[in-house]
C-alpha positions in Angstrom: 7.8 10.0 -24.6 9.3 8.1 -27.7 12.8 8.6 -29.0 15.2 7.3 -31.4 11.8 7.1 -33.7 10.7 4.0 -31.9 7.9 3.7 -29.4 7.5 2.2 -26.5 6.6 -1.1 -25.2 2.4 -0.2 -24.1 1.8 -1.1 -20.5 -1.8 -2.5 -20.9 -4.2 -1.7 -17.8 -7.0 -3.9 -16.8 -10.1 -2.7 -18.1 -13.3 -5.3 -17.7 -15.9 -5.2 -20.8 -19.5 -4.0 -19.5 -19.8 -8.2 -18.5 -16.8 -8.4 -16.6 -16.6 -5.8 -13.8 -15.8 -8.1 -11.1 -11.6 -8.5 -11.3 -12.0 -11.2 -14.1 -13.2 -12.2 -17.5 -12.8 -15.2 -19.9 -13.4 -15.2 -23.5 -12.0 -16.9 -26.6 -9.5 -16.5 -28.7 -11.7 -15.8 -31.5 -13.4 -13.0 -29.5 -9.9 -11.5 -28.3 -9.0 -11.4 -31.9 -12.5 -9.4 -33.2 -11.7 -7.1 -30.0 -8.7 -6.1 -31.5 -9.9 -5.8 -34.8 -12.5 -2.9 -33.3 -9.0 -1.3 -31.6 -7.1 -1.5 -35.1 -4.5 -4.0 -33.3 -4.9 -7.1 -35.5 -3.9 -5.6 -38.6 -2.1 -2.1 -38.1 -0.3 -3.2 -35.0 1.3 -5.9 -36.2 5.1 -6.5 -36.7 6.9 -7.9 -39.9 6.6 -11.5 -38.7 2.9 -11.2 -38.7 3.1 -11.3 -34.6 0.7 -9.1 -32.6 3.3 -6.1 -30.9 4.7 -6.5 -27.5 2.7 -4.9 -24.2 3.1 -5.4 -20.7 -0.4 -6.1 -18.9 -1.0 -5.3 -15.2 -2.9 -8.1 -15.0 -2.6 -11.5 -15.2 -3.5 -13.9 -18.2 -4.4 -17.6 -18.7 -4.3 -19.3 -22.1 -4.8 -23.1 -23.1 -5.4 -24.2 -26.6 -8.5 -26.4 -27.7 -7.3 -26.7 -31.6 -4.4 -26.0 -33.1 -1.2 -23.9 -31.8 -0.9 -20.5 -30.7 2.7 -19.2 -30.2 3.1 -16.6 -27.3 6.0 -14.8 -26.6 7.0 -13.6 -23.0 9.7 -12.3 -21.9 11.7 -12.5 -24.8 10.9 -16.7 -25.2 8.4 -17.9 -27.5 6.6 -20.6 -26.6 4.1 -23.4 -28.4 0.8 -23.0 -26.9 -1.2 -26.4 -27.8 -4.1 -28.9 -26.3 -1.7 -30.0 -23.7 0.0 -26.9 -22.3 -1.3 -24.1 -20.5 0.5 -20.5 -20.6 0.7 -18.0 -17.6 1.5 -14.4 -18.4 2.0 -12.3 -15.0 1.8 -8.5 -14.6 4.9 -6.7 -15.8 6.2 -9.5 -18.3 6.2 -8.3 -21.5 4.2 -10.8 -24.0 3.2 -10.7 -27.6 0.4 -12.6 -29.0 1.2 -14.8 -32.4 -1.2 -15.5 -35.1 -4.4 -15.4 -33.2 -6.4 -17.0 -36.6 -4.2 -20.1 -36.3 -5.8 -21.6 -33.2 -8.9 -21.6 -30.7 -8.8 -21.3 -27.2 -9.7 -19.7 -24.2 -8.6 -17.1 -22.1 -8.7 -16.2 -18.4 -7.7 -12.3 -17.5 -7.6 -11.3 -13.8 -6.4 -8.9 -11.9 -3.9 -9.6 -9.4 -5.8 -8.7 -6.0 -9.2 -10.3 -6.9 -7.8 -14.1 -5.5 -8.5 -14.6 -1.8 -5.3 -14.5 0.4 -4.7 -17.5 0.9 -5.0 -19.0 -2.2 -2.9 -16.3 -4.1 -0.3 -17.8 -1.5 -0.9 -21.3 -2.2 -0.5 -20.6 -6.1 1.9 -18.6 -5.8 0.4 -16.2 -7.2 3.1 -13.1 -6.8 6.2 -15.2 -6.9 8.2 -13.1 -10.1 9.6 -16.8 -11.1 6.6 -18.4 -11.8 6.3 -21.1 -13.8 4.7 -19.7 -17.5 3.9 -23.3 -19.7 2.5 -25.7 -18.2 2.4 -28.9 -19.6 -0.8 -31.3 -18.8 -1.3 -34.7 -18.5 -4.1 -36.3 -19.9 -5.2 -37.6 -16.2 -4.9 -33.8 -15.2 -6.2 -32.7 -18.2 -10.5 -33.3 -17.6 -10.2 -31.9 -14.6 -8.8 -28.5 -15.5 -11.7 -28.4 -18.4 -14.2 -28.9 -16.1 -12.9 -26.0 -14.3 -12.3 -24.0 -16.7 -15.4 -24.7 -18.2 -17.6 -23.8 -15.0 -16.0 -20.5 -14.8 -16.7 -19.4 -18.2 -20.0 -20.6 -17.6 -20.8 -18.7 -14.4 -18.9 -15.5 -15.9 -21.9 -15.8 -18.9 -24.6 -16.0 -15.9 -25.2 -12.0 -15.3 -28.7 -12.8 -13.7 -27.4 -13.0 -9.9 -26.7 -10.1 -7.6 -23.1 -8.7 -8.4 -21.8 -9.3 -5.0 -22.7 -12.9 -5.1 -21.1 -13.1 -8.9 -17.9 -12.4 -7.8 -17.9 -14.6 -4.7 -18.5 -17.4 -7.2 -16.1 -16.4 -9.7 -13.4 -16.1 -7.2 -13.6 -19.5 -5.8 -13.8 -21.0 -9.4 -10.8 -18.9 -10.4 -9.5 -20.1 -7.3 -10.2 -24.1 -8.3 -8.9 -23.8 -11.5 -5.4 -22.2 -10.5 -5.0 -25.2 -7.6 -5.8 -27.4 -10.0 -3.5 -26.3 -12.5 -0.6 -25.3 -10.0 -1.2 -28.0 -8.2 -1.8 -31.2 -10.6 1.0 -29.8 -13.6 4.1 -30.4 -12.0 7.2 -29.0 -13.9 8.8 -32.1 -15.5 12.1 -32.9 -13.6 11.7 -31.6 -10.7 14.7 -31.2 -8.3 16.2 -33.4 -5.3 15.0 -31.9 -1.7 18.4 -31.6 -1.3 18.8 -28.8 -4.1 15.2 -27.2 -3.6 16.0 -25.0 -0.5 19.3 -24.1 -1.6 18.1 -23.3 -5.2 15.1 -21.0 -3.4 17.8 -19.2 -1.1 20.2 -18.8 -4.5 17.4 -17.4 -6.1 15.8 -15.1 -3.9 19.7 -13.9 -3.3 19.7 -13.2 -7.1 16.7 -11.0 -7.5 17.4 -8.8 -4.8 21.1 -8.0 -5.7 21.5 -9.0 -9.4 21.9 -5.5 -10.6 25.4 -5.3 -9.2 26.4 -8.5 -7.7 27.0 -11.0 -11.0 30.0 -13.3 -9.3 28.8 -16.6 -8.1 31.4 -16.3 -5.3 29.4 -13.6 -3.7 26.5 -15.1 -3.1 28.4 -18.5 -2.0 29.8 -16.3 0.8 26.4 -14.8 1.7 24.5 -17.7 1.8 26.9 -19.7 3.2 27.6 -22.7 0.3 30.4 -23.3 -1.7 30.2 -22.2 -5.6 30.2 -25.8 -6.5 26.9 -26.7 -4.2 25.1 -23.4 -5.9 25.7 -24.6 -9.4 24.3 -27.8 -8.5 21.5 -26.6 -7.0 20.4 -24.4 -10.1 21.5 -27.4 -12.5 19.0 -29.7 -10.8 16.3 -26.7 -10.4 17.0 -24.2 -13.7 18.9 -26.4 -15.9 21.3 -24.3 -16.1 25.0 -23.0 -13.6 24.8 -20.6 -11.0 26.6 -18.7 -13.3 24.2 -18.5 -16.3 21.2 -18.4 -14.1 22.3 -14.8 -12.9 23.4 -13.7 -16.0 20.3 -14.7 -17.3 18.6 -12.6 -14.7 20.9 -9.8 -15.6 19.6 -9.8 -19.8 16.2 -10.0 -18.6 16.0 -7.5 -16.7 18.4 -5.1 -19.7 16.2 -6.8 -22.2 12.7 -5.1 -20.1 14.3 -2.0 -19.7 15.6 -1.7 -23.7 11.9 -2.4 -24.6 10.0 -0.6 -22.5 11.8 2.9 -21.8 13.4 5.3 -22.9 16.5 5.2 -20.8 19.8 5.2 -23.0 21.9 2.3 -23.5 24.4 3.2 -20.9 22.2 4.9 -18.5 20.8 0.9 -18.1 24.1 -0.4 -18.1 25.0 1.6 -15.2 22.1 0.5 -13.9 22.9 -3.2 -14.0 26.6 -2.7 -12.4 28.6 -1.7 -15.3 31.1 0.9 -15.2 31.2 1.8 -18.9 28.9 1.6 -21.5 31.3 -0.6 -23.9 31.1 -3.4 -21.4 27.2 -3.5 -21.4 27.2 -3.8 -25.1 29.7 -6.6 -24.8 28.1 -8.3 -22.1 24.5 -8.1 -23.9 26.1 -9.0 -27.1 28.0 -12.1 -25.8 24.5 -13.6 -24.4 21.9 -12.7 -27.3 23.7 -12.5 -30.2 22.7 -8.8 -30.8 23.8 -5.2 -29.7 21.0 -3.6 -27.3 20.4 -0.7 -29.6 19.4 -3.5 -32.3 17.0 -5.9 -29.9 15.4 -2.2 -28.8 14.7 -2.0 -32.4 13.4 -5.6 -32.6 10.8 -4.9 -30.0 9.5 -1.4 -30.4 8.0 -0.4 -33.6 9.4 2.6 -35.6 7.0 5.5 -34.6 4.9 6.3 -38.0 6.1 9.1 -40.0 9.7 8.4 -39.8 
């Protein structure tokens, strides 16, 4: 349904090419880019700022960057996509692809069930606060190539039975995320002391963020003092207690302004505000823009208006 003359944000649903029936696929940037030439997306569905439109995939999506840099926006931040960084897009974020011409590259799509058990725990691979750039080390960095590298090569090979194709591919997949969760450490990473009572803070957040936005409450719930919370989430987030749940709290408006319908107060109320002129203030304070004019940012005026 589309209103206001703007459509929605597309939810984009996993669907292999003829090669790639088995959960996952890799290809380059350059074919990704002549794929979306052949679906009219490369040209016609491109924004003002000559930047692909936003979509939410039900699957997940590696990136890494050979030559050049590829900027790749998700969830509302823009990031630099280059020879030392790798970016993970997870299902439900919206992302939006930059110039694809300006770099090459490969990516890794897969759907979210296709990892064994335990190593989708290991990687974390349905935590909602995953990390999404990883930087790489040039010790690291070899390593993650030759992965990456064999499973592009085995996803070519077609001339095995398809039951034994995806066994392989899923353990490759499976090296390459340990490898890459496991050897690209977020720089600065936080104190013991902070990391359980960041985890606990956090996991208090996303379960009660839509009405509870007062650091006090979840100092009483969890048992800590405001001041140890903020701490925590300094060390962890860079950021207070405070901004990290009002961060949490534009997200979250910010998905629901791009990818619905729902009218501006309907998702205030939604997000624990009693009247609609509080939301706007709220939103406005934190992104430097009314909701009804970052809805506009992200959904393209439906043709013919």
């Amino acid at each position: 349904m589309v209103k206001n003359g703007h459509e929605a944000i597309p939810e984009i649903r996993y669907v292999p090419s003829e090669a790639g029936t088995v959960g996952v696929e890799v290809m380059t940037i350059a074919e990704l880019r002549r794929r979306m030439h052949r679906h009219g997306e490369a040209e016609g569905a491109r924004d003002a700022e000559g930047a692909g439109r936003a979509q939410r995939p039900d699957f997940h999506l590696l990136l890494t960057v050979e030559q050049g840099l590829l900027w790749h926006m998700v969830d509302f931040a823009d990031h630099a996509v280059t020879d030392s960084t790798w970016l993970w897009v997870r299902p439900a974020q919206v992302q939006r692809f930059g110039d694809l011409s300006a770099a090459t590259g490969t990516l890794v799509l897969f759907q979210p069930d296709f990892l064994d058990p335990a190593t989708a725990g290991d990687v974390r691979l349905d935590d909602p606060f995953g990390r999404t750039l990883w930087q790489i080390t040039a010790e690291d960095a070899p390593a993650l190539r030759q992965a990456l590298d064999h499973l592009a090569h085995e996803y070519g090979t077609t001339r095995v039975p398809a039951p034994t194709r995806s066994a392989i591919l899923q353990r490759l997949l499976a090296v390459l995320l340990l490898r890459l969760t496991h050897s690209a450490a977020p720089a600065g990473t936080p104190p013991a002391e902070h990391t359980e009572t960041f985890q606990r803070f956090r996991a208090a957040v996303e379960t009660n963020f839509t009405w509870a936005r007062d650091v006090g409450h979840y100092a009483r719930v969890l048992g800590y003092s405001p001041r140890t919370l903020t701490r925590a989430a300094l060390a962890a987030a860079g950021v207070g207690a405070k901004e990290f749940i009002d961060r949490r709290v534009v997200l979250e408006a910010k998905r629901l302004l791009a990818h619905g319908d729902e009218p501006v107060g309907s998702i205030g109320a939604r997000l624990g505000f009693l009247d609609t002129s509080n939301f706007v203030k709220y939103f406005d304070q934190r992104t430097g823009t009314t909701p009804a004019a970052f809805r506009s940012r992200y959904r393209p005026a439906r043709a013919g208006r």
